[in-house]
C-alpha positions, 0 to 999 in steps of 0.5 A: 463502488465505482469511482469515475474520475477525468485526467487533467492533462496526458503525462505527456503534455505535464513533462517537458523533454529536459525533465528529470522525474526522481523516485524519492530516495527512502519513504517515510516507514509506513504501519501498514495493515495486511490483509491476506488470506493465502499464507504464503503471499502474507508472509512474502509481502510482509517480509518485502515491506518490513525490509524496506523499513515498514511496521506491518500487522499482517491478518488472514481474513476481513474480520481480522482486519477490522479488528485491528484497524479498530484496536490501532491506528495504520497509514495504509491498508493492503487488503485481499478482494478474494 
């Protein structure tokens, strides 16, 4: 699908020079869902995001994957196009 969306404003004109922009200092772990058919790109994403304190289902293939969004409840899902 294609998704047009407009900008409200250039980031520019949001942030004053005195701002001070802070990534959050820990996110709330996520139950995420991985889709990835290559083994060793699911291994290594997962590893990265369970070390960051994440519950990650990692699948190999589409099928897989919406079986396990059927059987259970995720906040994101990470899926391979290719």
């Amino acid at each position: 699908f294609t998704l047009s969306v407009k900008l409200a404003k250039a980031l520019s004109d949001v942030v004053s020079e005195q701002a001070v922009i802070k990534a959050p200092a820990a996110l709330t772990p996520l139950r995420i869902l991985l889709a990835e058919d290559t083994d060793t790109t699911r291994y290594l994403v997962a590893a990265m995001l369970t070390r960051q304190g994440h519950t990650v289902t990692a699948v190999e293939n589409g099928e897989l994957a919406i079986n396990a969004a059927q059987a259970e409840v995720f906040d994101l899902a990470l899926i391979d196009m290719h």
